[in-house]
C-alpha positions as CSV (number, residue, x, y, z in Angstrom):
1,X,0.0,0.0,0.0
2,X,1.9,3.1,-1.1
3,X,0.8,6.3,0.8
4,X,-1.9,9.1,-0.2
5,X,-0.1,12.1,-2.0
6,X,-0.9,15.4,-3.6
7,X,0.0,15.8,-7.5
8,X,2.9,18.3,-6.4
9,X,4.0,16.0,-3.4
10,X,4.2,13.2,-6.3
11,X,5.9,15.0,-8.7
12,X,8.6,15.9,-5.9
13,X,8.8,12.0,-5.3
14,X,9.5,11.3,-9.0
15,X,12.1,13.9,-9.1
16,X,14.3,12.1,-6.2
17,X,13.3,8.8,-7.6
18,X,15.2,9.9,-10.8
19,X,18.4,11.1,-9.0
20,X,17.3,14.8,-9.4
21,X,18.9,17.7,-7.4
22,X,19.0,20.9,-9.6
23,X,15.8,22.1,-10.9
24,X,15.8,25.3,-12.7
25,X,12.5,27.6,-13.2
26,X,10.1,30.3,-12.9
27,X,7.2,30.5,-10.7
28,X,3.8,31.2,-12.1
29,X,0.1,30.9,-10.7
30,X,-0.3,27.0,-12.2
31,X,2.5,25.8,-10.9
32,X,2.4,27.2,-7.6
33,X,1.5,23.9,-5.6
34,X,4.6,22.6,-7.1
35,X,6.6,25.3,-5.9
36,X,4.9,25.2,-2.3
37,X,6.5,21.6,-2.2
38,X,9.6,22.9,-3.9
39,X,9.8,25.4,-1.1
40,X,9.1,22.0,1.6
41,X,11.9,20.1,0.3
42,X,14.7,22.8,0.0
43,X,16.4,20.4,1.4
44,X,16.4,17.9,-1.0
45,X,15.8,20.2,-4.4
46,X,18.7,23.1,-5.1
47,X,16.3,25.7,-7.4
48,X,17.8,28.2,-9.4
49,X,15.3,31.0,-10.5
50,X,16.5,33.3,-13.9
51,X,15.6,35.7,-15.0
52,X,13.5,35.0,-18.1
53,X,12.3,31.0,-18.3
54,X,13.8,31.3,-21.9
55,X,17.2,31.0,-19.9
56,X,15.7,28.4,-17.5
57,X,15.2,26.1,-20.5
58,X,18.9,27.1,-21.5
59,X,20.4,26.6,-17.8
60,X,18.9,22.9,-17.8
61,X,19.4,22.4,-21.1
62,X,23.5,23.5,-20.3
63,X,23.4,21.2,-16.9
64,X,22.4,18.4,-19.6
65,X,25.1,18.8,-21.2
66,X,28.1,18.9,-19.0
67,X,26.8,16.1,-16.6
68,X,25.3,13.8,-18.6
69,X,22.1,13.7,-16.6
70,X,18.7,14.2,-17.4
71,X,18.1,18.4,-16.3
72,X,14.6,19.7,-15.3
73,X,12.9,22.5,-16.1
74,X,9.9,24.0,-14.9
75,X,8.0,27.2,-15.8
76,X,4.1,28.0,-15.6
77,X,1.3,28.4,-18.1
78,X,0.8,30.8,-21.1
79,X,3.7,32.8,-21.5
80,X,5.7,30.8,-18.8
81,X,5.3,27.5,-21.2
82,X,5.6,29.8,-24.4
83,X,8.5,31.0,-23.5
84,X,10.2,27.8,-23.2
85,X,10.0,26.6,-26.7
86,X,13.5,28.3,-27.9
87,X,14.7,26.2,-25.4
88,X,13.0,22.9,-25.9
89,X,13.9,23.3,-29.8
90,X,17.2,23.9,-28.7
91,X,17.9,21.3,-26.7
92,X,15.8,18.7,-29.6
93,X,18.2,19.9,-32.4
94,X,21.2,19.4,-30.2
95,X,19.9,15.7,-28.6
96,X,20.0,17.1,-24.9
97,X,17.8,15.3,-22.6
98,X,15.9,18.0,-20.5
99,X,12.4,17.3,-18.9
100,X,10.2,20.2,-18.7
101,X,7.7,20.6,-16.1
102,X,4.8,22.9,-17.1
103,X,1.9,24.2,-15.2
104,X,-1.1,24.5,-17.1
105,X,-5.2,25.7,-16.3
106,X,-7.1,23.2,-14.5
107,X,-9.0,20.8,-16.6
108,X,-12.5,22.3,-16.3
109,X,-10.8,25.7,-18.0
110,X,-8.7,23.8,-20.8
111,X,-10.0,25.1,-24.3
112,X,-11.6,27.9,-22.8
113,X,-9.4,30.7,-23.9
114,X,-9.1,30.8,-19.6
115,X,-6.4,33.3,-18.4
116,X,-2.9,32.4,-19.2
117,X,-3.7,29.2,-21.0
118,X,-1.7,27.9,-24.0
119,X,-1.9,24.6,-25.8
120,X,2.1,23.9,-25.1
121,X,1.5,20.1,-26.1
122,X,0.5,21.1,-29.1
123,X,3.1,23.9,-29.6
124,X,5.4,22.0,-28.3
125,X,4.5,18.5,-30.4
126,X,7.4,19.1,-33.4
127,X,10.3,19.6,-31.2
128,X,10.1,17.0,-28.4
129,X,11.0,13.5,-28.1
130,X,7.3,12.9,-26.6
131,X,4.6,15.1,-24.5
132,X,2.3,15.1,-21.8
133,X,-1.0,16.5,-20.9
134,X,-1.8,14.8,-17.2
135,X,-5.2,15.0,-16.8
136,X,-5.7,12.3,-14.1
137,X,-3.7,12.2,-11.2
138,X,-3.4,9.1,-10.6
139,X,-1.2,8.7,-14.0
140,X,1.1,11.4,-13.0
141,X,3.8,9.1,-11.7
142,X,4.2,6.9,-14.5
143,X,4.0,9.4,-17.1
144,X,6.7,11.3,-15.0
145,X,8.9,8.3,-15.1
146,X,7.9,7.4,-18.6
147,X,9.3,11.3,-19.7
148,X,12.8,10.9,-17.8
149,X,13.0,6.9,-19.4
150,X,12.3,8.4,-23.0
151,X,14.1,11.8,-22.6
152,X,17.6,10.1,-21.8
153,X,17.3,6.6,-23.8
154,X,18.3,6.3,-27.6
155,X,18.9,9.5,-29.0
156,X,18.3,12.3,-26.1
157,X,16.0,15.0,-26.5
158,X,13.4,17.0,-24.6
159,X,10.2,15.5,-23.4
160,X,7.3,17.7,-22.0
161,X,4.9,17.1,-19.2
162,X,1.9,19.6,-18.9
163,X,0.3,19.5,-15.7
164,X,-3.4,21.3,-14.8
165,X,-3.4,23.1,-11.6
166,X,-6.0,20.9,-10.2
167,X,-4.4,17.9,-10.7
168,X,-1.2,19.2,-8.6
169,X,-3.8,19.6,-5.8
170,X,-5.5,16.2,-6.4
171,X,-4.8,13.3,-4.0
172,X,-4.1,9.9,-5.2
173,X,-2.0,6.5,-4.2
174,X,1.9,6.9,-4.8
175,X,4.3,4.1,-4.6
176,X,8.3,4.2,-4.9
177,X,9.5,3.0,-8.0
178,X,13.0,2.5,-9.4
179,X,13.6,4.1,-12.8
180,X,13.7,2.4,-15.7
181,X,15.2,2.1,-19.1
182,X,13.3,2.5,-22.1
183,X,13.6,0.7,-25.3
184,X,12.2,2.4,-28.2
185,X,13.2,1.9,-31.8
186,X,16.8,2.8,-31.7
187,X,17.4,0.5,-28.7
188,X,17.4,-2.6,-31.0
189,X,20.8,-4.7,-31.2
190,X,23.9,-3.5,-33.3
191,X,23.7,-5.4,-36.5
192,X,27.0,-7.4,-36.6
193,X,27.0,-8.1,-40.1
194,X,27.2,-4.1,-40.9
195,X,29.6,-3.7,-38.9
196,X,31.8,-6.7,-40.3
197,X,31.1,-5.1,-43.7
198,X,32.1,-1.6,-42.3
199,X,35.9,-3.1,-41.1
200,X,35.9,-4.9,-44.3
201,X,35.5,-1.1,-46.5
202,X,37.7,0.0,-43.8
203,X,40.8,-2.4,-44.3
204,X,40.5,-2.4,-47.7
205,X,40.9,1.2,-48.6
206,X,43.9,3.9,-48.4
207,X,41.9,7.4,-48.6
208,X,39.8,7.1,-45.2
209,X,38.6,10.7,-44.1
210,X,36.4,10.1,-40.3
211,X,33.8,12.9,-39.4
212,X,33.6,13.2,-35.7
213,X,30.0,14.3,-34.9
214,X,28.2,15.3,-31.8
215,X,27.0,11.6,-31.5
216,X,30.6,11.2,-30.3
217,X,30.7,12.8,-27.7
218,X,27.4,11.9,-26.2
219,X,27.9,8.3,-26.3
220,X,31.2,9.1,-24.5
221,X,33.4,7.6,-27.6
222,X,36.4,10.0,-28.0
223,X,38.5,8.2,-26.8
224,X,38.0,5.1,-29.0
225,X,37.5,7.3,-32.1
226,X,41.0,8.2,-31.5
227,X,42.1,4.6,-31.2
228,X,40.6,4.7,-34.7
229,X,41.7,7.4,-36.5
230,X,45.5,6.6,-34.7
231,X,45.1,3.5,-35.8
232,X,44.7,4.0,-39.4
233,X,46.7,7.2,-39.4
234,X,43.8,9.0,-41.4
235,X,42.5,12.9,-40.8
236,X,39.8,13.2,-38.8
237,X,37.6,16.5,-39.1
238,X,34.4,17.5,-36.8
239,X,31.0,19.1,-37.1
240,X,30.3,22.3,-34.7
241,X,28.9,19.7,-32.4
242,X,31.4,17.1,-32.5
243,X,33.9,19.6,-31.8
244,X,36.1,18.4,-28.5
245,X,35.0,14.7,-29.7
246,X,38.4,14.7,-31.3
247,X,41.3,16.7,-29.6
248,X,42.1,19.8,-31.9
249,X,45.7,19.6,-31.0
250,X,46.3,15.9,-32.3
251,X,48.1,16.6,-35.9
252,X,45.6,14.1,-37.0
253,X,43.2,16.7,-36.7
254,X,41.5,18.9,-39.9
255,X,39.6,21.3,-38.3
256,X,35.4,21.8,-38.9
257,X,33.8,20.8,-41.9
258,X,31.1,22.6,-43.9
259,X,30.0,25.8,-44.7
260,X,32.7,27.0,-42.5
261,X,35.0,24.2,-42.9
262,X,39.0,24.1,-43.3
263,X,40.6,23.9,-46.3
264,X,42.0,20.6,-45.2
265,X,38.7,19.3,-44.0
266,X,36.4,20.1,-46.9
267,X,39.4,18.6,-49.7
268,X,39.3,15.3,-47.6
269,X,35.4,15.2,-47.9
270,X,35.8,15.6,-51.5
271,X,38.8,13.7,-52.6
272,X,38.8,10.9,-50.0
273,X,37.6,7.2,-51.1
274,X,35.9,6.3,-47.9
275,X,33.8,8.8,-45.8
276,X,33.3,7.4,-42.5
277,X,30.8,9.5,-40.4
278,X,30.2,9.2,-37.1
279,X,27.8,10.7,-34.9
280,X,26.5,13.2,-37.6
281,X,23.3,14.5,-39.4
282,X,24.6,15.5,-42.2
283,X,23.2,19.4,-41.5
284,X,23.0,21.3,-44.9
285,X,25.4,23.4,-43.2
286,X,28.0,20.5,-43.6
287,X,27.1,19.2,-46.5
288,X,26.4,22.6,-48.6
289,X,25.7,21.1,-52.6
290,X,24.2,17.9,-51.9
291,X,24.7,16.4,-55.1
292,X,28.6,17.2,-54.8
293,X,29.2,16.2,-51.8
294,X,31.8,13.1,-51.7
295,X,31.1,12.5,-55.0
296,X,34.3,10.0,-54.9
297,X,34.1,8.6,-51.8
298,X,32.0,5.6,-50.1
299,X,29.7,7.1,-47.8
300,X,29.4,4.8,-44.7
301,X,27.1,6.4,-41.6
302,X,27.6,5.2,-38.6
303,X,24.5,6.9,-36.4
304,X,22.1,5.8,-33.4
305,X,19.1,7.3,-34.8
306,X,17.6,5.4,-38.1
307,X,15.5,8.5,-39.1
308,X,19.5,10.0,-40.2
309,X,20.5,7.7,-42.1
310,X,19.5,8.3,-46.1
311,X,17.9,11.7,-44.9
312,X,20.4,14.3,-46.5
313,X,22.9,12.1,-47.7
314,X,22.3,8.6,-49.7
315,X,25.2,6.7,-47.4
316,X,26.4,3.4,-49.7
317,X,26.9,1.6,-46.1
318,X,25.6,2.5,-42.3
319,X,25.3,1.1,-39.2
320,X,22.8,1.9,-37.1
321,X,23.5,1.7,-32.9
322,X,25.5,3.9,-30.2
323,X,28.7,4.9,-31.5
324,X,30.5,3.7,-28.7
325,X,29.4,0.8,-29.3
326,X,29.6,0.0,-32.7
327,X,33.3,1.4,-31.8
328,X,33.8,-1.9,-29.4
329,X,33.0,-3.7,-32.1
330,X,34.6,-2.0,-34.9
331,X,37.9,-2.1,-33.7
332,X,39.3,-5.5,-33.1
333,X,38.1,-6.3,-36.9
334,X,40.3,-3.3,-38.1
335,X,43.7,-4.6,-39.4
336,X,44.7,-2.6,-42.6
337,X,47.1,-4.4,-44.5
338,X,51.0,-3.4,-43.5
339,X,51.4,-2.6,-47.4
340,X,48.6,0.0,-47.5
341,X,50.8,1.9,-44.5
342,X,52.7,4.2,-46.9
343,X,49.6,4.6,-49.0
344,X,47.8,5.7,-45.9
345,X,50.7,8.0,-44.7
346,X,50.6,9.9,-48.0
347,X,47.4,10.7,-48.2
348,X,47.4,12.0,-44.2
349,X,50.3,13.7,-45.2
350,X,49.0,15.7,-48.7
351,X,45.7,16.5,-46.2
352,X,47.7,17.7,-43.3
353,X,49.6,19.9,-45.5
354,X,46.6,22.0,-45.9
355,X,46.2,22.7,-42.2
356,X,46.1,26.7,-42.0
357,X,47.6,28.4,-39.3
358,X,44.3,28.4,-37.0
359,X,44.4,24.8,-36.3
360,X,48.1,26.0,-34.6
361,X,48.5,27.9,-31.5
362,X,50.8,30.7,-31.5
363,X,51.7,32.3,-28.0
364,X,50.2,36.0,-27.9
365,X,53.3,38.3,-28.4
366,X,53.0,42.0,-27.5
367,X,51.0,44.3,-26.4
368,X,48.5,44.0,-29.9
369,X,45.1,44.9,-31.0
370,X,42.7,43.0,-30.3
371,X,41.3,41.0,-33.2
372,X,38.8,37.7,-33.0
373,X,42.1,35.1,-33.1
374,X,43.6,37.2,-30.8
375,X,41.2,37.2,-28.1
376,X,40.9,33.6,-28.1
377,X,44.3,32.9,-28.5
378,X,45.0,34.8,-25.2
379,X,41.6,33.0,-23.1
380,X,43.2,29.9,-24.4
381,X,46.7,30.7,-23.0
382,X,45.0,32.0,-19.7
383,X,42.6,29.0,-18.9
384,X,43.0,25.9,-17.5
385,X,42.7,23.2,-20.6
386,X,39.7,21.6,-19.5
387,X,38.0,24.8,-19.6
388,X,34.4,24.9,-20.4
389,X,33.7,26.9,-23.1
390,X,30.6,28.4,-23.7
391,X,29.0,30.6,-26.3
392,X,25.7,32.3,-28.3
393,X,25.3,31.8,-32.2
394,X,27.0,34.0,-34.9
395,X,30.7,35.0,-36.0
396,X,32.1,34.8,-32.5
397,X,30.6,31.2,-32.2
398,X,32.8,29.9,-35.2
399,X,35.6,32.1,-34.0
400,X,35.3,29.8,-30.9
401,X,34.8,26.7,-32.6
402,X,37.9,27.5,-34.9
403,X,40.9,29.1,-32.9
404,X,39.9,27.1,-29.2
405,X,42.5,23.9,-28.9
406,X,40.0,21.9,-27.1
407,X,40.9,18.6,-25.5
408,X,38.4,17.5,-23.2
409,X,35.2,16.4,-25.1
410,X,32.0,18.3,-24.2
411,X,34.1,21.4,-23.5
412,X,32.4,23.3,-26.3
413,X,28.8,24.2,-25.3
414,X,27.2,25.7,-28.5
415,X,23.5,25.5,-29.8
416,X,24.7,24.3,-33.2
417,X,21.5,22.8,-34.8
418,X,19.0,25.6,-34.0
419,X,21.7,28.3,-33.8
420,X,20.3,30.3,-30.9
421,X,21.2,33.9,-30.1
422,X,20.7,34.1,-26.5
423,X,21.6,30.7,-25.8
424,X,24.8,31.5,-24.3
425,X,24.1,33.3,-20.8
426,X,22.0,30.3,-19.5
427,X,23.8,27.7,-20.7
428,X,27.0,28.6,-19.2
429,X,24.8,28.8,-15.2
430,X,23.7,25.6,-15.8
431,X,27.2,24.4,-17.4
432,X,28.7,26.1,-14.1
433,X,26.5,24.3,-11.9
434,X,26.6,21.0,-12.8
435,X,30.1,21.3,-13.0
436,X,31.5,23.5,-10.2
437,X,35.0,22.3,-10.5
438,X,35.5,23.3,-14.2
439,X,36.2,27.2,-15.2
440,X,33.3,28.4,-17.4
441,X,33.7,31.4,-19.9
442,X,30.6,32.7,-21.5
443,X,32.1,34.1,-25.3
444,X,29.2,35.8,-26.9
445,X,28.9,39.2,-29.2
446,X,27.0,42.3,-28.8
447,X,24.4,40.9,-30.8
448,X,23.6,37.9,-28.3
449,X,24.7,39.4,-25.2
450,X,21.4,42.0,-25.5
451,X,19.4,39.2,-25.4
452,X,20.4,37.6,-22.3
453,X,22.5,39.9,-20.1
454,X,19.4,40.0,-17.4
455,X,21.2,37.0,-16.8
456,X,23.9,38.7,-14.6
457,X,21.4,38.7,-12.1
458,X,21.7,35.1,-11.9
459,X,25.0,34.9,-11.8
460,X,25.5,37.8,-9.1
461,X,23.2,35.9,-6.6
462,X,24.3,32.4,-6.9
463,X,28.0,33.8,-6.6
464,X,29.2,31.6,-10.0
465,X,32.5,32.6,-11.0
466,X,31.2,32.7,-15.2
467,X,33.8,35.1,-16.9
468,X,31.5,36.9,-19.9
469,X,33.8,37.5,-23.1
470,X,32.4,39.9,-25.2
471,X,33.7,40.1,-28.8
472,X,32.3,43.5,-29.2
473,X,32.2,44.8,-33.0
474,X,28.8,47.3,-32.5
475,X,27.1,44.8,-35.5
476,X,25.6,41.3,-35.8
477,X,28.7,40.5,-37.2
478,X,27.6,37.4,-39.1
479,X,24.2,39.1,-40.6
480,X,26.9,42.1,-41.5
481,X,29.2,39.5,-43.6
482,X,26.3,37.9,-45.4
483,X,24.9,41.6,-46.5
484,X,28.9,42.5,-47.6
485,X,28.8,39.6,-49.3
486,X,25.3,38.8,-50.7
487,X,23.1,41.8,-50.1
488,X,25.5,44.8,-52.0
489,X,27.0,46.1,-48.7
490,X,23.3,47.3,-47.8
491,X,23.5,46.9,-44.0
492,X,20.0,46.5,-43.5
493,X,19.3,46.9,-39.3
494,X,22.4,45.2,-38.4
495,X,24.6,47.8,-37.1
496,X,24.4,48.3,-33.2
497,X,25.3,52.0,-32.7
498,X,23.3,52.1,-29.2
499,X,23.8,51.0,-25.9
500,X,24.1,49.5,-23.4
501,X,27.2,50.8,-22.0
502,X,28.3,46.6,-20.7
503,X,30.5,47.7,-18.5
504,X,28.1,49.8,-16.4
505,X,25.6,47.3,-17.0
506,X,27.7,44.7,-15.0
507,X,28.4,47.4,-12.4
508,X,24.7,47.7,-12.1
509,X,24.4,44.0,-11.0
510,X,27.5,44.0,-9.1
511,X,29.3,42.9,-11.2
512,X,33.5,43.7,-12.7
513,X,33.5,44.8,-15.8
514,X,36.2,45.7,-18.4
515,X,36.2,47.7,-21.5
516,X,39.5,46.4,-23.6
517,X,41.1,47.2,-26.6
518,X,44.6,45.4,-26.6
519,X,45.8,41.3,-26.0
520,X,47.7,42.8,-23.0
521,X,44.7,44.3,-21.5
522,X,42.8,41.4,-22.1
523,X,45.7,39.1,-20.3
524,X,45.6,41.6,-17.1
525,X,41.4,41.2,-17.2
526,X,41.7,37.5,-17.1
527,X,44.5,37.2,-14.5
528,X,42.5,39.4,-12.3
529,X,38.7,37.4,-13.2
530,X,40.8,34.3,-13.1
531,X,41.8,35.2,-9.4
532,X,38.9,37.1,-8.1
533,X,36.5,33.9,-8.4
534,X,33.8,36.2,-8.9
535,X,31.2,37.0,-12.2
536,X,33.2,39.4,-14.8
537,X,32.6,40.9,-17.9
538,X,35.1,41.8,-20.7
539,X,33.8,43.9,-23.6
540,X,36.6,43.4,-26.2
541,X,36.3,46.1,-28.9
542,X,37.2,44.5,-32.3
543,X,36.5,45.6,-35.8
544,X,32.7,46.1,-37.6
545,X,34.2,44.6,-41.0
546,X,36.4,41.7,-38.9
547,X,35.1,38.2,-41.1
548,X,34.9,34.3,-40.3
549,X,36.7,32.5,-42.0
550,X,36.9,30.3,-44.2
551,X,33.5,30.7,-45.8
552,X,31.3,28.4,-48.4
553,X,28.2,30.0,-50.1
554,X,25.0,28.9,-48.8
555,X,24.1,25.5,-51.2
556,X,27.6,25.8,-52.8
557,X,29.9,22.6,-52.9
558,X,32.2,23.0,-49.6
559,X,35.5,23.4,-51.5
560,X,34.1,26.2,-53.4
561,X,35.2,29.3,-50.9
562,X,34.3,32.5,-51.4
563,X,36.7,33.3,-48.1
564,X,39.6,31.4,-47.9
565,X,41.4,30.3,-44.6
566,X,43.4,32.9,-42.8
567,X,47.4,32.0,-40.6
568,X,46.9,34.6,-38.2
């Protein structure tokens, strides 16, 4: 006989039965029961309040990310739901398991057009793995369990439960049980026979090029993708996601691929004989022309998720299951013939020879002016290398993604598949939080930082030691390159002459902040944020006309640059 429990008092049950002890949110009239028992079991629940439940969704979705674990997120009805579903889309292009907790009208009001209602089931039905309405109490627990069980098995993603107010108050029968595992349609075994015939294309081929995608590194197989890849002797290049999956100081290492790919990455796409992809989706930001994309090469896929494979890209082999598994399996079967070494050394060799000067890091000399490479070439030299580095969506993003050395997978925190400005703020709390013995820096640009600098708030109060890096040009820097490029030079609403004044803006939440113009002052800012321990902002002033590079035209074949790769 289990014991007689309110929906709220249940839903904190299901919470510790899942291991939960973060929970990030925003209070609101229908979720106030919840809250009431929140407020009860301090003790057991840490909850961090934002400031905007946008950057709740972004906190957990963070947290995710850097632990591994299922995050929670909860937020009321109407506009409190609504505005969760930049998040929740987020976190389902990226494959981050995040269970969000809505409060919704009670039943009796539902389809009413009742005060602060919103159908966020049906909003929300596109861009999660599965969601809830919980009319009846006495389902709540099971469907709770169910959501954590879907949200974290197979490929990860976001799953929504959407509770009525009066069903929070109702009483039924709850009974402890331990969580489960849930096999859905990408939980079948690993086909052996694919994978046979994947070592067999494998061993029998000299031109390998390996894409490390984010599937890498959230089936924790970095470090037998570089068993791989060391193993054959073959260039491996990485998606924005998959970034860290491979370490970007191994010489082995190409740099991204895409629409903002390397020289050396995008010619190893094209010219290789064997395309090995693992963990990817084949965005049509990596792939660009679809119908010249590794025209010469056998593509094999290796992906958890069945809905990839054929989606984008016609693969000639794949193999469907966890990477890291089909990795275990892969790799005692891999024994390239000792004739085809020299072959195989060549052909890393001609690759590697294309490997520009920002796959290299070069100590900042001098006192210099700050420029995008040189502001992360001096957080690099200033940070700990196992770093966490987070950041918002646009040029600073790939500057991140392209000058960083990172070595520690899941190091790079990015929204890659929805590309979301404002994504940065939150996700570096939660990122903080869930991993307290890691530095974070937050690198965002003007652009993004407008969007979610309430979020100092947050970090103020909950004393997190997140050091903002501002690449500051007074533009959206990347809708500026695509008007200079495409649109005539017609800066259409992109340039940012207006405030805020950041540094005072930090000041005003209590928080340092820095207005810099050289590496040297930059070094001095980070020393001193480094050894404060406390929030910081540094608003680096770079260039309106500074570019990423290098740069493929939208639907173009990747080796066809319209910007080339820069050394410096």
């Amino acid at each position: 006989m289990g014991k007689m429990l309110t929906g709220a008092q249940i839903v904190m049950e299901c919470l510790a039965e899942q291991g939960v002890d973060t929970v990030f949110g925003y209070p609101g009239g229908a979720v106030l029961n919840i809250y009431d028992e929140l407020y009860k079991n301090s003790h057991r629940f840490r909850h961090i309040l934002t400031s905007h439940e946008q950057h709740a969704a972004h906190a957990a979705d963070g947290y995710a990310r850097v632990t591994g674990k299922t995050a929670v997120c909860i937020a009321t009805s109407g506009p409190g739901a609504t505005n969760l579903v930049t998040g929740i889309a987020t976190a389902y292009m990226d494959s981050v398991p995040v269970v969000f907790i809505t409060g919704n009208v009670s039943t009796d009001l539902i389809g009413k057009d009742s005060f602060q209602e919103a159908d966020i089931t049906g909003i929300t039905l596109p861009i999660t793995k599965n969601n809830y309405l919980v009319k009846d109490v006495n389902k709540l627990a099971d469907v709770l369990r169910e959501a954590f069980a879907i949200a974290s098995s197979g490929r990860p993603g976001p799953v929504l439960v959407d509770i009525p107010k009066n069903v929070t108050a109702a009483v039924a029968e709850y009974t402890p049980k331990e969580p489960y595992k849930y096999k859905g349609p990408n939980d079948l075994p690993i086909d052996p026979e694919s994978v046979k015939k994947l070592a067999e294309l494998i061993n029998s081929t000299e031109k390998i090029f390996i894409l490390c995608g984010g599937g890498v590194i959230r089936s924790g197989a970095s470090e037998r993708l570089c068993e791989l890849a060391h193993k054959l002797g073959v260039p491996v290049g990485a998606t924005l996601m998959g970034i860290g999956g491979f370490p970007c100081t191994d010489p082995l290492y190409t740099g991204l691929v895409g629409m903002h790919g390397t020289k050396a990455s995008n010619t190893a796409i094209s010219e290789c004989e064997l395309f090995l992809a693992f963990g990817s989706r084949f965005s049509d930001r990596v792939i660009g022309d679809s119908s010249k994309f590794g025209k010469k090469a056998v593509i094999a896929h290796i992906d958890i998720d069945e809905a990839e494979i054929n989606k984008n890209i016609r693969a000639h082999h794949h193999v469907r299951g966890p990477i890291d598994e089909v990795l275990d399996m892969l790799l005692p079967l891999v024994n390239p013939p000792e004739e085809s070494l020299a072959a195989r050394r060549a052909w890393a060799e001609y690759i590697g020879s294309m490997r520009c000067g920002a796959l290299t890091s070069k100590p900042v000399s001098g006192d210099r002016k700050l420029t995008p490479k040189g502001i992360v070439d001096t957080v690099y030299a200033a940070s700990p290398k196992d770093t966490i580095i987070v950041t918002d969506v646009g040029q600073h993003q790939i500057w991140a993604a392209t000058y960083y050395k990172y070595v520690t997978p899941g190091t790079l925190i990015t929204s890659g598949g929805f590309g979301t400005m404002g994504y940065g703020a939150g996700a570096a709390i939660g990122a903080k939080l869930g991993r307290p013995d890691m530095r974070v820096i937050h690198m965002t640009g003007d652009g993004s930082f407008r969007m979610n600098c309430g979020e100092l708030a947050t970090e103020e109060f909950y004393n997190l030691p997140i050091i903002t890096v501002i690449f500051n040009n007074g533009t959206l820097g990347m809708v500026r390159q695509w008007q200079s490029l495409f649109y005539g030079g017609r800066y259409s609403q992109s340039t940012l002459d207006r405030g805020p004044d950041f540094v005072k803006l930090a000041e005003a939440y209590g928080i340092k902040g820095y207005d810099l113009y050289t590496t040297g002052q930059l070094a001095e800012a980070l020393r001193n944020a480094l050894e404060l321990g406390k929030p910081a902002v540094l608003n680096c002033h770079i260039g309106i006309n500074e570019t990423v590079t290098p740069m493929v035209a939208p639907g173009k074949p990747i080796t066809d640059f319209i910007l080339q790769d820069i050394d410096d």
